[in-house]
C-alpha positions in Angstrom: 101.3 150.2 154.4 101.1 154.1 154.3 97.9 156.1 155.1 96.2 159.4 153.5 94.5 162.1 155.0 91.1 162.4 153.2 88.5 165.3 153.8 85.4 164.4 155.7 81.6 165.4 155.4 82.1 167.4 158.6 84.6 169.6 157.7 87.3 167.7 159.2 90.3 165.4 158.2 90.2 161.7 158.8 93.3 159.2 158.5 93.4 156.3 155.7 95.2 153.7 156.2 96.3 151.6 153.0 94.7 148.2 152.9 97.4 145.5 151.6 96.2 144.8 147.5 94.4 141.6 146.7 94.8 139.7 144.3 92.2 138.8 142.8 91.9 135.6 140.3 90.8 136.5 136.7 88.2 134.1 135.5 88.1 135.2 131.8 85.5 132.3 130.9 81.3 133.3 131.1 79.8 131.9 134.9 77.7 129.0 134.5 74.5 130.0 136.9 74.1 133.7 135.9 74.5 136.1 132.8 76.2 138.8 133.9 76.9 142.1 132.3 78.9 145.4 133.2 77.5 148.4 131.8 80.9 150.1 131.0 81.9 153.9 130.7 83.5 155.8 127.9 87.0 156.9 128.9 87.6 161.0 127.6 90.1 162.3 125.8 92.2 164.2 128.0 93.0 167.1 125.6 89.5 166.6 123.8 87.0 170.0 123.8 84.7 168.1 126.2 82.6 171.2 127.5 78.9 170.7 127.9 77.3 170.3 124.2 80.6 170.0 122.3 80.0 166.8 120.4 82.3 163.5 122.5 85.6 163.2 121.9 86.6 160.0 123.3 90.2 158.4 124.6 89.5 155.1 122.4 92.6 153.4 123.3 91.5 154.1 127.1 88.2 152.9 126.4 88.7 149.7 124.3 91.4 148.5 127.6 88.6 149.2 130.2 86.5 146.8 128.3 89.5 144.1 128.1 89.3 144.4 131.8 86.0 143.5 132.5 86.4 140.6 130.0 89.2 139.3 132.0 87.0 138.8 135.1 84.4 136.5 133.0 82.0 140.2 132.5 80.2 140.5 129.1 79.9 144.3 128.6 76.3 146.0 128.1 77.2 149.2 126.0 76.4 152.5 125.1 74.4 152.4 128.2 73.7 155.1 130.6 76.8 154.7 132.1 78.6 155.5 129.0 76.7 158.8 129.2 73.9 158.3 126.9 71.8 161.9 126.9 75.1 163.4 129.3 77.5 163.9 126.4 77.8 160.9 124.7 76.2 161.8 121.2 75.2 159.8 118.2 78.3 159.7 116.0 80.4 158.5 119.0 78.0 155.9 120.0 78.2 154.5 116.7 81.9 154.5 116.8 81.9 152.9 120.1 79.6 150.0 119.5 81.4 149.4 116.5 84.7 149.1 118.0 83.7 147.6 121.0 81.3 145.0 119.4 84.6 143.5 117.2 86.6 143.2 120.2 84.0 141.2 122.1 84.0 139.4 119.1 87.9 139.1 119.0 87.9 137.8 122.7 84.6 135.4 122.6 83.0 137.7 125.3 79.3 139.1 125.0 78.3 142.3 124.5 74.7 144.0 124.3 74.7 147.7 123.2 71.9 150.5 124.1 69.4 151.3 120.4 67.2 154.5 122.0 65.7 157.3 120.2 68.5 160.1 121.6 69.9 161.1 117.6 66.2 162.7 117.3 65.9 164.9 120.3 63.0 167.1 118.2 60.4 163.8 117.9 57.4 165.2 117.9 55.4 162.1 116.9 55.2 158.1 117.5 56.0 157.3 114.3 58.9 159.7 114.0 60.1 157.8 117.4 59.5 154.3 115.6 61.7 155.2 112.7 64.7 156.4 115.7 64.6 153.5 117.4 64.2 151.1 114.2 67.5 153.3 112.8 69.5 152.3 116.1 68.4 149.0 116.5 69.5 148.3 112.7 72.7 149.7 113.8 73.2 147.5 116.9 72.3 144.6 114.5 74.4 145.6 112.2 77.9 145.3 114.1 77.1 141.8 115.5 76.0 143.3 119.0 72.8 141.9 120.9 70.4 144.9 121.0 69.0 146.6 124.5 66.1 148.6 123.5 66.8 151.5 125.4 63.4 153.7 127.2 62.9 156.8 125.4 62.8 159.8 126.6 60.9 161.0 123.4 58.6 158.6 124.0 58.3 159.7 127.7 57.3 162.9 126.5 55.2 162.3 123.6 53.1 159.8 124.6 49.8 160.1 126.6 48.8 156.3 127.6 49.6 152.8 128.0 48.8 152.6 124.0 51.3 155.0 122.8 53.9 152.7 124.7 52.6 149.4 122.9 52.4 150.8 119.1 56.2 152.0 119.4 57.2 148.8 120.9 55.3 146.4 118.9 56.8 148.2 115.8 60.0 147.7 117.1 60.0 144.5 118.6 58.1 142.6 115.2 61.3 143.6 113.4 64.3 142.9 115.5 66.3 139.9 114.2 67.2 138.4 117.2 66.0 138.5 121.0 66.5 141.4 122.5 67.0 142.9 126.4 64.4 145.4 127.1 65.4 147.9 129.5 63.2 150.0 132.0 65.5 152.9 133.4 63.2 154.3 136.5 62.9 158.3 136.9 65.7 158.2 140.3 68.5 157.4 137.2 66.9 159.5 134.9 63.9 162.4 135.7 63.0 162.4 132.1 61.6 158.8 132.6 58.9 159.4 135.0 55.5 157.9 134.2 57.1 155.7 131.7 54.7 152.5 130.5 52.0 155.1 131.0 51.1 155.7 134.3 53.1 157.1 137.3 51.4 153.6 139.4 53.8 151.2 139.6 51.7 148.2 139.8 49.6 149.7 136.8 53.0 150.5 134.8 54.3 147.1 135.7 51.3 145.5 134.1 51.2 147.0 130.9 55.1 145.7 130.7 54.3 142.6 131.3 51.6 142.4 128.5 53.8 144.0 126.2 56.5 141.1 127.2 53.8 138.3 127.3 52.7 139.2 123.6 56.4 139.5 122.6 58.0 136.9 124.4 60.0 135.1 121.6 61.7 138.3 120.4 62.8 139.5 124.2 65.7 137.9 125.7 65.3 139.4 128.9 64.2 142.5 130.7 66.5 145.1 132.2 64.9 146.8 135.7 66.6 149.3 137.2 63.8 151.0 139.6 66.1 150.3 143.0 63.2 148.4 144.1 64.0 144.4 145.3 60.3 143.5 146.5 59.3 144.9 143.1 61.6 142.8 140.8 61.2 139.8 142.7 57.3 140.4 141.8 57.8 141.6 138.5 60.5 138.4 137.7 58.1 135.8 139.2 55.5 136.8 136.5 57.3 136.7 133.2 57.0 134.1 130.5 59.2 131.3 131.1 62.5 131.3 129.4 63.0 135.8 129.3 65.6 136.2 132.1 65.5 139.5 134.8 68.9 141.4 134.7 68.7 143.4 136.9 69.8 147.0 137.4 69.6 147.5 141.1 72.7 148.8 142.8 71.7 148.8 145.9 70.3 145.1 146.1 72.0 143.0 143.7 73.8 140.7 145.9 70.2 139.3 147.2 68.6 139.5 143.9 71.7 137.8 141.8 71.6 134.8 144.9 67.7 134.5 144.3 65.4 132.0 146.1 64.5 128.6 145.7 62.5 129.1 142.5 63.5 132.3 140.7 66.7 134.4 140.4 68.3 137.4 138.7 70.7 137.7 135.8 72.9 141.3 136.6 73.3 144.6 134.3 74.8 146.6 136.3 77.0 149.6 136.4 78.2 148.2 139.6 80.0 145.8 138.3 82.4 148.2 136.3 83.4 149.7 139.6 83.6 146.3 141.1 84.1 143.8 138.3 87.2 141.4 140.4 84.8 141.1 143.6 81.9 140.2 141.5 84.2 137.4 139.5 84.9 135.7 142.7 80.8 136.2 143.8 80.1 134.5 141.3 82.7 131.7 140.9 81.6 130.5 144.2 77.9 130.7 143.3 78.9 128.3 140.3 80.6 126.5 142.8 77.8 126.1 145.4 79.7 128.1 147.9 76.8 130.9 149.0 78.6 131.8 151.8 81.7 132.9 150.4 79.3 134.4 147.7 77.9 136.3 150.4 81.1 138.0 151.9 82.2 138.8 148.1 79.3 140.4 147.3 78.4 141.8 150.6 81.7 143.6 150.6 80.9 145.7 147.6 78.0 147.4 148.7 78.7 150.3 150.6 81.1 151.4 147.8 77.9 150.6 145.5 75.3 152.4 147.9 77.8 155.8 147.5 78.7 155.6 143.6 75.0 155.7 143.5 73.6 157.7 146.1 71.2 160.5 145.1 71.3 162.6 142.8 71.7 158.9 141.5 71.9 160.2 137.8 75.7 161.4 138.5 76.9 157.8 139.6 79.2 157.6 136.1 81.2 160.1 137.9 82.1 158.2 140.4 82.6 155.5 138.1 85.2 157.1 136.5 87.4 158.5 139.2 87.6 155.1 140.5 89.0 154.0 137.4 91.4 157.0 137.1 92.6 156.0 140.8 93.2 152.6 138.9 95.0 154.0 136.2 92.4 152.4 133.5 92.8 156.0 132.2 95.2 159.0 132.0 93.0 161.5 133.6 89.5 162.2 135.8 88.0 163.5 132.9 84.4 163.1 131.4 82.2 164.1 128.6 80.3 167.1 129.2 82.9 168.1 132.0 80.8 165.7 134.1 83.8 165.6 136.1 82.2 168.0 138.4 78.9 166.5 139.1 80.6 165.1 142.1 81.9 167.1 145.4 85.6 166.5 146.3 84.1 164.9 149.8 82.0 162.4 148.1 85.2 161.3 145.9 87.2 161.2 148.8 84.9 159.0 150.5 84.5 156.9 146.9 88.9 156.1 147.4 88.0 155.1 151.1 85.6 153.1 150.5 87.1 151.2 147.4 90.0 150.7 149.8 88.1 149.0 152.4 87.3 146.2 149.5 90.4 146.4 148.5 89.1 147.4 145.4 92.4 149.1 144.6 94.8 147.5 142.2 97.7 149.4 143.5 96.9 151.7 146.3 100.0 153.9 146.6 99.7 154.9 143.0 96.0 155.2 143.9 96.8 157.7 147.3 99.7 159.3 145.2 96.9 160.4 142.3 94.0 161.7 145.3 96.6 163.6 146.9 97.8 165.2 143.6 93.6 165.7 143.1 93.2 167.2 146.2 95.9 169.7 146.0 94.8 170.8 142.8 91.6 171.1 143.7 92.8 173.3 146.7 91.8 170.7 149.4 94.6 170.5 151.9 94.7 169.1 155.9 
């Protein structure tokens, strides 16, 4: 195999020598000891106005594809999350669009989907109830296409409300009229700063509690919980005290492989934006869980993370973009585009380091195409060794 020079966080040029593709085996069927999901992210069109504010203008085509990918590996697809951009570009006409079209092709494929319902399409909430009636218009709307609902946190909430009780009259509204089960997600303040104190307290362990009351009273209308705080001692805490029968999908990219495994008496389900970055590795993971096989569990999953632990190093809120360059590198889509030009949220050294690291887990489907497009990226971007 050939090699590529790639720019370094020292100023220098280090060599890259082409790993040898894998071939990876699909697995198109749902596992048998987990639930997993891939939060998935919107593909831009190329010659769209996607400046920051302009409303989305999305490469659909691109889009619906990336999602056929993930259902090849055995992946249902958890969307309009923040992955997909949700308060970064993504507005509320495209979401609507996207949910729609992606909810009938899960449905064409017999692969699971579960789409974010937040409060985003009224950014001037000034009160609780105006926040109810937001989220009771999404959720209606997620309903409505035949997608499992994730109630989404709020950032209007975040900012409105003042205590624990605030938190439990918006949900209680919302959860006494959902239809079905839903997932509820808690997005921690490292993904998103608007989040901080959410529950109603900056404590954790006070936080926590009020969740888990509001979970306890609601149990047979919530599906699971979605935690994505980057903390494994907490959601092992956290799923070891809810009701029996809600599931913990967790949302930590940094220790999913040991939280998906579990321990002798409780586990994790997986939503994770991980997984659209490493959807093939994660397929074989977890065949061979449903197989028994923990050790080659292990090395798939074990594999992934230091292309995980980048994508989503700090600020962690930017991680789409890395997301989506290693799907360009892929060619899942015609250019390294994004809403909001969130192209640009990433340095050329981190993105270099991105291709490096996906090429250690041979993570890239082709990797000459993949070094022919970063050196055509670096030379446009006026990176040369």
């Amino acid at each position: 195999m050939s090699a590529i020079e790639l720019p370094t966080d020292q100023g220098t040029w280090t060599q890259v020598v082409l790993r040898e593709p894998r071939r990876w085996k699909e697995h198109p069927q749902p596992y048998g000891s987990r639930v997993a999901f891939a939060a998935a992210h919107v593909v831009a069109d190329p010659l769209g106005d996607n400046t920051p504010g302009a409303p989305a203008a999305v490469d659909w085509e691109s889009t619906l594809a990336f999602r056929r990918e993930l259902f090849r590996y055995g992946l249902g697809v958890a969307e309009a999350m923040d992955t997909a951009q949700r308060n970064m570009g993504l507005d509320w006409p495209a979401v609507q669009e996207l949910v729609r079209r992606s909810a009938d092709q899960a449905r064409s494929s017999g692969a699971r989907i579960a789409s974010g319902a937040g409060t985003d399409h009224r950014a001037g909430a000034t009160t609780l109830d105006e926040v109810v009636a937001a989220y009771e218009e999404q959720v209606g709307f997620v309903e409505s296409t035949g997608s499992q609902v994730i109630v989404m946190a709020s950032r209007q909430l975040a900012a409105i409300a003042r205590a624990p009780d605030d938190y439990r009259r918006v949900y209680d509204a919302v959860l006494r009229q959902v239809a079905e089960p839903v997932i509820l997600h808690w997005l921690g303040e490292v993904f998103d700063p608007h989040l901080a104190g959410y529950w109603g307290s900056t404590d954790l362990p006070a936080a926590t509690e009020s969740f888990l009351d509001l979970v306890r009273d609601h149990a047979a209308k919530v599906d699971g919980v979605k935690v994505s705080l980057l903390s494994a001692e907490h959601e092992r805490g956290l799923r070891a005290a809810l009701p029996a029968g809600v599931r913990l999908y967790t949302g930590d990219d940094f220790n999913y492989p040991e939280l998906i495994r579990g321990d002798s008496q409780h586990h994790s389900d997986a939503l994770l934006g991980a997984f659209a970055a490493i959807a093939p590795a994660a397929s074989a993971a977890l065949a061979a869980l449903d197989d028994g096989d923990l050790a080659t569990y292990d090395a798939e999953m074990d594999a992934t993370l230091p292309l995980s632990w980048h994508v989503f190093s700090a600020p962690t809120f930017y991680y789409k973009t890395g997301i989506a360059f290693l799907a360009w590198l892929n060619g899942h889509q015609p250019g390294f585009t994004m809403l909001g030009g969130l192209q640009s949220a990433r340095s050329i050294v981190h993105l270099a380091r991105i291709f490096a690291l996906a090429n250690d887990a041979q993570l890239l489907v082709d990797p000459e195409f993949a070094a022919h497009r970063m050196r055509l990226w670096l030379e446009a971007a006026g990176a040369a060794a």
